[in-house]
Residue frames as a rotation matrix with the C-alpha (Angstrom) as fourth column:
UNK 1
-0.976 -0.010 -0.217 -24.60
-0.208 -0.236 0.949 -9.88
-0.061 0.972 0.228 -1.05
UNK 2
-0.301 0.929 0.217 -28.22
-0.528 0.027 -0.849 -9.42
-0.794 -0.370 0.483 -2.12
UNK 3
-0.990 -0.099 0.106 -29.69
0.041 0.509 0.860 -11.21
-0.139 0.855 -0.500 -5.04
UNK 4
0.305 0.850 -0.429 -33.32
-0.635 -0.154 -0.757 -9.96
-0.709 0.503 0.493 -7.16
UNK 5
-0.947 -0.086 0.311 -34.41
0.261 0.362 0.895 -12.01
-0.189 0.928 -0.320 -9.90
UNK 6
0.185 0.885 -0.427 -37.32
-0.269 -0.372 -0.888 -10.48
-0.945 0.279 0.169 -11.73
UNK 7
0.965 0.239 0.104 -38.43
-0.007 0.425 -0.905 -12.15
-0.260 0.873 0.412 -15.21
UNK 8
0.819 -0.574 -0.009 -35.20
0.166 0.253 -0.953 -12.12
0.549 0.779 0.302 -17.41
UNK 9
0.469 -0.486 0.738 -33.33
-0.442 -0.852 -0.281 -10.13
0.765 -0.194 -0.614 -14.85
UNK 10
0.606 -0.202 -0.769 -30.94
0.762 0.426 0.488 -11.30
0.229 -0.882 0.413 -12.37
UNK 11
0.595 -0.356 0.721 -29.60
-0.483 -0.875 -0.033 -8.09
0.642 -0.329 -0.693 -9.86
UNK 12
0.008 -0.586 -0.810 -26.21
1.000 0.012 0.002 -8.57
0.009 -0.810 0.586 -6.93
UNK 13
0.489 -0.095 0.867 -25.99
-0.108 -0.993 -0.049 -5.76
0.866 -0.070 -0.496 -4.91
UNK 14
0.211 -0.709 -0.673 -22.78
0.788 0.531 -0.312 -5.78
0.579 -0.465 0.670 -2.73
UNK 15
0.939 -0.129 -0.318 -21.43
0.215 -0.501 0.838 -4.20
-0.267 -0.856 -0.443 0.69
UNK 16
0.690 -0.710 -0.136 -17.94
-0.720 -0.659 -0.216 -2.04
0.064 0.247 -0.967 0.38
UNK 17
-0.246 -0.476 0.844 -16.47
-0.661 0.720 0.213 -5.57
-0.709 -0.506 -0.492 1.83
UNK 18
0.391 0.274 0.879 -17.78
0.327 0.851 -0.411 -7.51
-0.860 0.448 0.243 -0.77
UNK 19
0.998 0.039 0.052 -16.59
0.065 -0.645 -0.761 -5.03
0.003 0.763 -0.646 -3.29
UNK 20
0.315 -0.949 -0.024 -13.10
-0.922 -0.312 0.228 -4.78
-0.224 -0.050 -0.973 -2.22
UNK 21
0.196 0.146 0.970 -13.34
-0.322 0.943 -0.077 -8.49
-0.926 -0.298 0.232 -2.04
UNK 22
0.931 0.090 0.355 -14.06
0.357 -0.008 -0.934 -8.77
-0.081 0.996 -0.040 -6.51
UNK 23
0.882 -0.448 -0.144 -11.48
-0.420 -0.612 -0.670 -6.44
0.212 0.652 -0.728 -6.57
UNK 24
0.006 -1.000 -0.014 -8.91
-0.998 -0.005 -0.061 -8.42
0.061 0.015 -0.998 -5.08
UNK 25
-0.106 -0.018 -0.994 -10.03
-0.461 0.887 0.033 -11.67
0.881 0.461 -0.102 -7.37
UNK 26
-0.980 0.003 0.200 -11.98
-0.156 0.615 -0.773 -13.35
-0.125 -0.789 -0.602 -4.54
UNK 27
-0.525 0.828 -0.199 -15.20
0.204 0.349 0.915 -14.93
0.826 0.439 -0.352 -4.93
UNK 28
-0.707 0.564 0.427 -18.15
-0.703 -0.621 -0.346 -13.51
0.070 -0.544 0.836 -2.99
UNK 29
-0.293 0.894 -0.340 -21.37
-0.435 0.192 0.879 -15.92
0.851 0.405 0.333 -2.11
UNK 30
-0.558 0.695 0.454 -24.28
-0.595 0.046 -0.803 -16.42
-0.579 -0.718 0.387 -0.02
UNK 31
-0.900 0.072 -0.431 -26.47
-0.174 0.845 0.506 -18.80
0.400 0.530 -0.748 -0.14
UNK 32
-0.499 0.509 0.701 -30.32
-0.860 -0.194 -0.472 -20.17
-0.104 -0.838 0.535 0.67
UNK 33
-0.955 -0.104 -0.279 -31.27
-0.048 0.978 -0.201 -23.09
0.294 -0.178 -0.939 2.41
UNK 34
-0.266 0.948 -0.172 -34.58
-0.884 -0.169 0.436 -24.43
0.384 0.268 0.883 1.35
UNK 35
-0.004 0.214 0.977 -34.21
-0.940 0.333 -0.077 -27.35
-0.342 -0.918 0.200 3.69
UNK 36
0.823 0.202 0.531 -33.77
-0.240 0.971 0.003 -30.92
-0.515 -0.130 0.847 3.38
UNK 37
0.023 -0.912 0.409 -30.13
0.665 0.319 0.675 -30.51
-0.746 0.256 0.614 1.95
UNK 38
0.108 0.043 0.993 -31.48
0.994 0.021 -0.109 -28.02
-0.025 0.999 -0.040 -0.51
UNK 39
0.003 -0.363 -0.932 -29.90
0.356 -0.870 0.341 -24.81
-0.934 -0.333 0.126 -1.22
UNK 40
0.704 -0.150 0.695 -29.70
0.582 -0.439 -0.684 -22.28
0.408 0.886 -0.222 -4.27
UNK 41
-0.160 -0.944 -0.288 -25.90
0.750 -0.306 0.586 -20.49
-0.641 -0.122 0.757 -4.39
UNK 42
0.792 0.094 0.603 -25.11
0.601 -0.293 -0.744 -17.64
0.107 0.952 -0.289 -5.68
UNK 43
0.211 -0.947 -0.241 -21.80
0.438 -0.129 0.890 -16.27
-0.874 -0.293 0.388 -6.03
UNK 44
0.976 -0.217 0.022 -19.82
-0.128 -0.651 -0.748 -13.65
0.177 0.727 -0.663 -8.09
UNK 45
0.622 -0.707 0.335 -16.20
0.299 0.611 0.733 -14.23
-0.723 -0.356 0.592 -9.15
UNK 46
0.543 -0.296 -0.786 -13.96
-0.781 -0.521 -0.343 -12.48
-0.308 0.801 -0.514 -11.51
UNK 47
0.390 -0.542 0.745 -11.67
0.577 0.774 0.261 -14.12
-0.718 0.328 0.614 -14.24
UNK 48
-0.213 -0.893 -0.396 -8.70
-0.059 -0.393 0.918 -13.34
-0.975 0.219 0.031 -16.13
UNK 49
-0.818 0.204 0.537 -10.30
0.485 0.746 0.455 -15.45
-0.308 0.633 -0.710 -19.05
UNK 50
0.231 0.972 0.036 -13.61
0.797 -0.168 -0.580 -13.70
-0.558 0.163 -0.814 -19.00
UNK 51
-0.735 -0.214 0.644 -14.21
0.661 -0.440 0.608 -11.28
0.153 0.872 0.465 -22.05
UNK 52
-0.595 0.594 0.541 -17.27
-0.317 -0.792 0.521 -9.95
0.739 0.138 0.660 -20.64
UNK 53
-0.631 0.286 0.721 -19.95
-0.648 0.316 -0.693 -10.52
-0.426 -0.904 -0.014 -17.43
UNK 54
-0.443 0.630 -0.638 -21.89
-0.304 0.565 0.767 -13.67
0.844 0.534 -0.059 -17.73
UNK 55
-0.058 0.483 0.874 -24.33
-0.990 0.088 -0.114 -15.40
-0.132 -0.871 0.473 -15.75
UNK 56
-0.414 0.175 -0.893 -24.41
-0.248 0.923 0.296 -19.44
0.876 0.344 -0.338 -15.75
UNK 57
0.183 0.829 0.528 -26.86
-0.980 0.111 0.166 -21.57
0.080 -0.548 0.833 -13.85
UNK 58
-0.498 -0.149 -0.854 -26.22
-0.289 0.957 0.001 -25.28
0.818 0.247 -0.520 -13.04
UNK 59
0.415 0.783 0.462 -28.75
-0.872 0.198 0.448 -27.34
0.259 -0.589 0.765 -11.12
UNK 60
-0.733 -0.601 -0.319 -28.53
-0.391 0.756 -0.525 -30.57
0.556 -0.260 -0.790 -9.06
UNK 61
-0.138 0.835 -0.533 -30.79
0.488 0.525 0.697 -32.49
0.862 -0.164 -0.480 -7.03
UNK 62
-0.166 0.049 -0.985 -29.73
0.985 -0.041 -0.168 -30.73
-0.049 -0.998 -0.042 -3.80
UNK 63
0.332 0.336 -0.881 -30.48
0.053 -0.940 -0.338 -27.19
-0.942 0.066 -0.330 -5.04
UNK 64
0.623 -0.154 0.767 -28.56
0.764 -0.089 -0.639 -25.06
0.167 0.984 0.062 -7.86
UNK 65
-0.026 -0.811 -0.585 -25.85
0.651 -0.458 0.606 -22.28
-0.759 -0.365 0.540 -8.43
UNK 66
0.908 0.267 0.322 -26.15
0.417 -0.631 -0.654 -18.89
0.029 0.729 -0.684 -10.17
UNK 67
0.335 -0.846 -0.416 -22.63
0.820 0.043 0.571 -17.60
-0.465 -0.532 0.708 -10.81
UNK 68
0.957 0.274 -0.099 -21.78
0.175 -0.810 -0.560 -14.50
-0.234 0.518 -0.823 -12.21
UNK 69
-0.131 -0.897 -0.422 -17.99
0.681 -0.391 0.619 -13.77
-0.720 -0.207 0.662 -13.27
UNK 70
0.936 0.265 -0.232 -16.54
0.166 -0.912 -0.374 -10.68
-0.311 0.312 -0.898 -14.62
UNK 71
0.264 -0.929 0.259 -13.48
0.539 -0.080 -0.838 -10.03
0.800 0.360 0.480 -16.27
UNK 72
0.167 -0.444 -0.880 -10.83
0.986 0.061 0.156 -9.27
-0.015 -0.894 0.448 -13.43
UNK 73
-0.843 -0.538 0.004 -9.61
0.524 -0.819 0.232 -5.65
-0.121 0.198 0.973 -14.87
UNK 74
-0.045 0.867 0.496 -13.51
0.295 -0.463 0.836 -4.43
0.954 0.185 -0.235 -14.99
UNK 75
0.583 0.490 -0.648 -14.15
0.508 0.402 0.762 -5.42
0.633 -0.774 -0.015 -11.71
UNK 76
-0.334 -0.808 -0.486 -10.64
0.908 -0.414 0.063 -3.42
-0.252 -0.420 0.872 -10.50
UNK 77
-0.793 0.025 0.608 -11.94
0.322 -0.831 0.454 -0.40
0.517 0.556 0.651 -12.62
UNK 78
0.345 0.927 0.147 -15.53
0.269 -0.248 0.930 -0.52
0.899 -0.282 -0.336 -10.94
UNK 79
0.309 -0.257 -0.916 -14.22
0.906 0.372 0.201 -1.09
0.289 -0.892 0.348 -7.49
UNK 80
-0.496 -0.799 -0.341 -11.95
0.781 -0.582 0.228 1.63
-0.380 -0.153 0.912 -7.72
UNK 81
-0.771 0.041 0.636 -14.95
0.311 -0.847 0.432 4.50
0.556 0.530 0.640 -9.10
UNK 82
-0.738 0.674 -0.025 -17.81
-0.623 -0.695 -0.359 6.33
-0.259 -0.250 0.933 -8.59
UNK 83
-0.468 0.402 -0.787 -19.61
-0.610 0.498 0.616 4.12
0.640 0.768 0.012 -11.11
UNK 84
-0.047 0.446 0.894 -22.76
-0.839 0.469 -0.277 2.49
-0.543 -0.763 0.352 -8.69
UNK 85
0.691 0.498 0.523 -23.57
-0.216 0.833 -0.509 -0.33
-0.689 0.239 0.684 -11.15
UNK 86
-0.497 -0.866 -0.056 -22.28
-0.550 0.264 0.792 -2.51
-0.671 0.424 -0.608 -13.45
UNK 87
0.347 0.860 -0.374 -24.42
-0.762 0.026 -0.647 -3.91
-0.547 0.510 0.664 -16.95
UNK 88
-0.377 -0.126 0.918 -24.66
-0.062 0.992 0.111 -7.40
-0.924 -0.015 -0.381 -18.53
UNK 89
0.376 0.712 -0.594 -26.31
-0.870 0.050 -0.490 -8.11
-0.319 0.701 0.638 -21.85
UNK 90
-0.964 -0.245 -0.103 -27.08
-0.265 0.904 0.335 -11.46
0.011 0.350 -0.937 -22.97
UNK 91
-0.575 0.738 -0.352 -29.92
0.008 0.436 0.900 -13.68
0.818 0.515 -0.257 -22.91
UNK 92
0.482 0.869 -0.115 -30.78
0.768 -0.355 0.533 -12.22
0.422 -0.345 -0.838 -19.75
UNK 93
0.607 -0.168 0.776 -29.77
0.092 -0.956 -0.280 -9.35
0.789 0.242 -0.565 -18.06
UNK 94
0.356 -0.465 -0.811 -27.22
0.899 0.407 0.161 -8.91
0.255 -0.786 0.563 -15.29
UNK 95
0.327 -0.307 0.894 -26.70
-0.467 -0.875 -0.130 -5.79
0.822 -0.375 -0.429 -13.04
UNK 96
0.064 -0.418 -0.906 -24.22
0.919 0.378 -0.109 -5.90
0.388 -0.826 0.408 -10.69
UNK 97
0.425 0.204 0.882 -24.42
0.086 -0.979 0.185 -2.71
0.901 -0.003 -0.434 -7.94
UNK 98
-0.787 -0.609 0.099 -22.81
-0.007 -0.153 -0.988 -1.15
0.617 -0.779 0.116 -5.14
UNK 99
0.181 0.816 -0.550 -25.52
0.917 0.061 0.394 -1.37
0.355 -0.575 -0.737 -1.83
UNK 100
-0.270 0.145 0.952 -26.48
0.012 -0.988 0.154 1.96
0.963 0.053 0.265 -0.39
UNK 101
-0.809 0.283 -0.515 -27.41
0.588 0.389 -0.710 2.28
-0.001 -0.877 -0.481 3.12
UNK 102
0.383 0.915 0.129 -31.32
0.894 -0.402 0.197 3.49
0.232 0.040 -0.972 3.64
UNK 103
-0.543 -0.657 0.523 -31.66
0.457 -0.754 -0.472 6.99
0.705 -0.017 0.709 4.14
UNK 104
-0.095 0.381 0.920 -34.32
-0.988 -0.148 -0.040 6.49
0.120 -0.913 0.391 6.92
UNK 105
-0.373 -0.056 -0.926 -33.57
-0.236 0.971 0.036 2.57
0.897 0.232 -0.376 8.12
UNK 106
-0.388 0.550 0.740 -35.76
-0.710 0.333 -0.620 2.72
-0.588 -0.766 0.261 11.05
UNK 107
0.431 0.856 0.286 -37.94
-0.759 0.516 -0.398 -0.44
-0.488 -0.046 0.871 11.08
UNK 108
0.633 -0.083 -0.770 -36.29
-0.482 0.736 -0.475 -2.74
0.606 0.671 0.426 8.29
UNK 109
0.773 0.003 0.635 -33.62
-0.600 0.328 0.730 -4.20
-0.206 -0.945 0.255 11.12
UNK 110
0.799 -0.586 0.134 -30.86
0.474 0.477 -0.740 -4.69
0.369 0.655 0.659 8.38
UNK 111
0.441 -0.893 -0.089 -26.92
0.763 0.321 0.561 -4.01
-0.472 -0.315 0.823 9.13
UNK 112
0.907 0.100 0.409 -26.16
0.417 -0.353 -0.838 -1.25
0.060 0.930 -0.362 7.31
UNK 113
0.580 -0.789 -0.201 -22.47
-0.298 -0.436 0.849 -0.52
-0.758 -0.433 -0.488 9.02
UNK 114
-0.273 -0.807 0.523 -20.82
0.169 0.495 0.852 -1.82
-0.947 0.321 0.001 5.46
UNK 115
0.500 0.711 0.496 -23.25
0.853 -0.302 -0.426 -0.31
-0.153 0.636 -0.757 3.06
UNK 116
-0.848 -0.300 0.436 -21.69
0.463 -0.819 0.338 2.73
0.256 0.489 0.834 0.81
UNK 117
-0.642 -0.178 -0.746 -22.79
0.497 -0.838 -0.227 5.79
-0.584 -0.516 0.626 1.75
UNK 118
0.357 0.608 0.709 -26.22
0.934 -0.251 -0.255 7.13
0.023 0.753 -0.657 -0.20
UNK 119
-0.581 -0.468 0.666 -25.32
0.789 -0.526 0.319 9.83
0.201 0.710 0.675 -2.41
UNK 120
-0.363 0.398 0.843 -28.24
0.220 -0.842 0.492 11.79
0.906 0.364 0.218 -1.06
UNK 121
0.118 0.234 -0.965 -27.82
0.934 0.303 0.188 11.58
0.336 -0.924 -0.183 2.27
UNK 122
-0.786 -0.550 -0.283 -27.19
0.618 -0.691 -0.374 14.97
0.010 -0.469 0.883 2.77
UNK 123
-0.701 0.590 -0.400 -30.33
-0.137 -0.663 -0.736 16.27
-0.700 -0.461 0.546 4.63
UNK 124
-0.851 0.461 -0.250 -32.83
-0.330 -0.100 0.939 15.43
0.408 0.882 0.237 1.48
UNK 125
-0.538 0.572 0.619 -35.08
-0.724 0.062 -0.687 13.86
-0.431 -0.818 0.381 4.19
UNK 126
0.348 0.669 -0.657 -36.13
-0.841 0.533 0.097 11.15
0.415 0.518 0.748 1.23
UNK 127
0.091 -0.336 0.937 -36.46
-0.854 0.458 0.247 7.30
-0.513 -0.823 -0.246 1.88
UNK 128
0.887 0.067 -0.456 -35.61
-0.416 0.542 -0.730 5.42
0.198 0.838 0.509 -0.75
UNK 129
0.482 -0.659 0.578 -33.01
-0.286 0.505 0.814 2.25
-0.828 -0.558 0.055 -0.11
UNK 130
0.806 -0.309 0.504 -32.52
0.574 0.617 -0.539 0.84
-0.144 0.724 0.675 -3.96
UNK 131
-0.184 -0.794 -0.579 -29.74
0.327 -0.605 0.726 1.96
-0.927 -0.056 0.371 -5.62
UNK 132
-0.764 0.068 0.642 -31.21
0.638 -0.070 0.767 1.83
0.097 0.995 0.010 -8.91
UNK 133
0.702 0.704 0.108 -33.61
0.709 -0.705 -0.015 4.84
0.066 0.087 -0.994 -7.63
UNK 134
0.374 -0.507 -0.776 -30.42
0.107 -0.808 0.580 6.48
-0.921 -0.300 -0.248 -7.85
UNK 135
0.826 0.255 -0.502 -29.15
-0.067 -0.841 -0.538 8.19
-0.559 0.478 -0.677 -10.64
UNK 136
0.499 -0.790 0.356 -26.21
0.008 0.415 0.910 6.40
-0.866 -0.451 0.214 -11.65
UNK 137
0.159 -0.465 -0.871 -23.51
-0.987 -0.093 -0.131 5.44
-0.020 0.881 -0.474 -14.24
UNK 138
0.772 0.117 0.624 -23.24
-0.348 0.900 0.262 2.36
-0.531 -0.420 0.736 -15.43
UNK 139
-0.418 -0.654 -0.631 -20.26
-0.898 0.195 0.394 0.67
-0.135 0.731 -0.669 -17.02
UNK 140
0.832 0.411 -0.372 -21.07
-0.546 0.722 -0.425 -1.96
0.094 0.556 0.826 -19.55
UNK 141
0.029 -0.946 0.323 -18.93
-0.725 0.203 0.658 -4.96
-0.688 -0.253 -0.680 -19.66
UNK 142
0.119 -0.426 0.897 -18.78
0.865 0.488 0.116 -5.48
-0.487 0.762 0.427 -23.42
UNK 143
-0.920 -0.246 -0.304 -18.12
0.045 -0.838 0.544 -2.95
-0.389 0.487 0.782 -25.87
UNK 144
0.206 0.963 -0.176 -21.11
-0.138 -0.150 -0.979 -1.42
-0.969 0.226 0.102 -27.55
């Protein structure tokens, strides 16, 4: 699992394994270790309880933990579509997305043997890796 935070924004972008994973109500997370015992977690986790995706943050002396959960029957619905992404709203933002493999991954030296298939792999000859330069649908996960 990958993990962007830009100003308000916090992005996960997961492998087909980590996806299947949500969908059968397991918790996903990776972690980095800023040495001396310190680490920042992050981790994505569905719940029966949840009403909509949140994001909560709790800190400690040895690092901190960004968790994200999602309501278990979203997370079956995403899992199970087309649908690349998945939209938060709150007091900051929270996309959750399927990972794409590059569509020219010479040089970057990343795994991509678990990465979903890019939608425009077929001969377009472009290199773009994000998924959010793709075109996508997103399901929200509150009503509007």
């Amino acid at each position: 699992m990958k993990l962007r935070l830009r100003d308000n924004s916090l992005r996960l972008r997961l492998s087909r394994s980590e996806v299947n994973a949500i969908a059968d109500q397991q918790v996903v997370e990776a972690a980095v270790d800023f040495g001396g015992g310190r680490r920042l977690v992050y981790r994505l986790e569905t719940s029966n309880d949840a009403d909509a995706m949140t994001a909560i943050f709790d800190s400690s002396r040895e690092g901190g933990t960004i968790a994200v959960r999602l309501p278990v029957a979203l997370a079956r619905t995403w899992a199970a579509s087309e649908a690349v992404a998945l939209r938060g709203d709150g007091p900051s933002s929270i996309l959750v997305e399927k990972d794409f493999a590059c569509l020219s991954p010479a040089g970057r030296g990343e795994d991509e043997s678990d990465m979903f298939p890019h939608p425009e792999a077929a001969g377009s000859g472009k290199t773009r890796c994000s998924a959010s330069s793709v075109l996508h649908q997103t399901m929200r996960s509150a009503p509007a």
